[in-house]
C-alpha positions as CSV (number, residue, x, y, z in Angstrom):
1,X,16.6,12.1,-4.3
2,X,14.4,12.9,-8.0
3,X,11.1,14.4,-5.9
4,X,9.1,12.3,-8.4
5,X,10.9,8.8,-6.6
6,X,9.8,10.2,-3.3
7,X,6.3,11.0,-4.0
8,X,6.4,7.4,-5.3
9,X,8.1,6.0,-2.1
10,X,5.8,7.9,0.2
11,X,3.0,6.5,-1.9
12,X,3.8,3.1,-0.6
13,X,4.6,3.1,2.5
14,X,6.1,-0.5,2.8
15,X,9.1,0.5,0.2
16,X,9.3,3.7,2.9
17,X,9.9,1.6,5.7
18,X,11.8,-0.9,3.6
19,X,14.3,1.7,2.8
20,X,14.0,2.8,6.5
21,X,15.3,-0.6,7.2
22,X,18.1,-0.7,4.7
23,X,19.3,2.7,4.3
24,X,22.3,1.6,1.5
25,X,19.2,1.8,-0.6
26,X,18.8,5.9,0.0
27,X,22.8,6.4,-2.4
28,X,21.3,3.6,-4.8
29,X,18.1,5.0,-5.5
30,X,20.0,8.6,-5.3
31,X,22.5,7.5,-7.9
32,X,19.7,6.0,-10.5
33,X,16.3,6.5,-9.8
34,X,15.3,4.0,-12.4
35,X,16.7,1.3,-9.8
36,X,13.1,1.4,-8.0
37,X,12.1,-2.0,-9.8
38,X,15.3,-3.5,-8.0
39,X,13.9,-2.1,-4.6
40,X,10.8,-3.6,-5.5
41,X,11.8,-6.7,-5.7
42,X,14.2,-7.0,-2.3
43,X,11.1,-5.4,-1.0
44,X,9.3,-8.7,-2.1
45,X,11.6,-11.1,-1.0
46,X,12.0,-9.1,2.0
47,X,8.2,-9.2,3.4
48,X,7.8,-12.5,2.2
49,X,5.2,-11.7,-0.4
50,X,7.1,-13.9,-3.7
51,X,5.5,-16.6,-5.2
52,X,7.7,-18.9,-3.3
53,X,7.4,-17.6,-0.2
54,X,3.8,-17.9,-0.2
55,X,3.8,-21.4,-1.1
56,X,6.3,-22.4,1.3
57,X,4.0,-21.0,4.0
58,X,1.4,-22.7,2.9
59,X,3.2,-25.7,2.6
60,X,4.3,-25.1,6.4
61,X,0.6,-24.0,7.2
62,X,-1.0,-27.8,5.5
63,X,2.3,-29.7,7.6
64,X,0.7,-28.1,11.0
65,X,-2.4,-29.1,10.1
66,X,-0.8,-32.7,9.6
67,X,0.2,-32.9,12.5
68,X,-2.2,-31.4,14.7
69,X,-4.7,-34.0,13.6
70,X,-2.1,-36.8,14.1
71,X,-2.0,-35.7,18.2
72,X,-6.1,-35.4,17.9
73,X,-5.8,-39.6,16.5
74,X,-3.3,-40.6,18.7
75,X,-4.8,-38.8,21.9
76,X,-8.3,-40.1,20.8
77,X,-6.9,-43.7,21.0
C-alpha cells in the first residue's frame, strides 16, 4: 500500500476500522490508490452518516415521538 494512502487512512481512523472490517478493500486500495473516494463513500453508507440515512433517522426519531405521546393521551384518559 502507497505510504502516502496509509498516513491518510491512519489519519482517520473510522476508514482504519472500516477497512478492518472489510478487508477486500486492503487489494483495492493496493491496486489503485486513487480508489480512496470509493472507500469514502461505502464508509458513509456504511456508518450511516448519508444524507438519507440521517433523515430516515430522524424520520424514525419524530415517529417515536408520535407515539410515545399517543400512550401518554390514551393512558391520561
Amino acid at each position: 500500500m502507497d505510504e502516502k494512502l496509509y498516513n491518510h487512512l491512519v489519519s482517520r481512523p473510522d476508514l482504519m476500522n472500516f477497512i478492518r472490517n472489510n478487508p477486500e478493500w486492503y487489494r483495492y486500495l493496493s491496486r489503485d490508490p486513487s480508489k480512496v473516494s470509493d472507500i469514502e463513500q461505502e464508509a458513509k453508507r456504511f456508518y450511516g452518516k448519508t444524507f438519507s440515512q440521517k433523515v430516515e433517522k430522524v424520520n424514525q426519531n419524530v415517529q417515536m415521538v408520535g407515539m410515545l405521546l399517543q400512550f401518554a393521551e390514551m393512558m391520561k384518559d
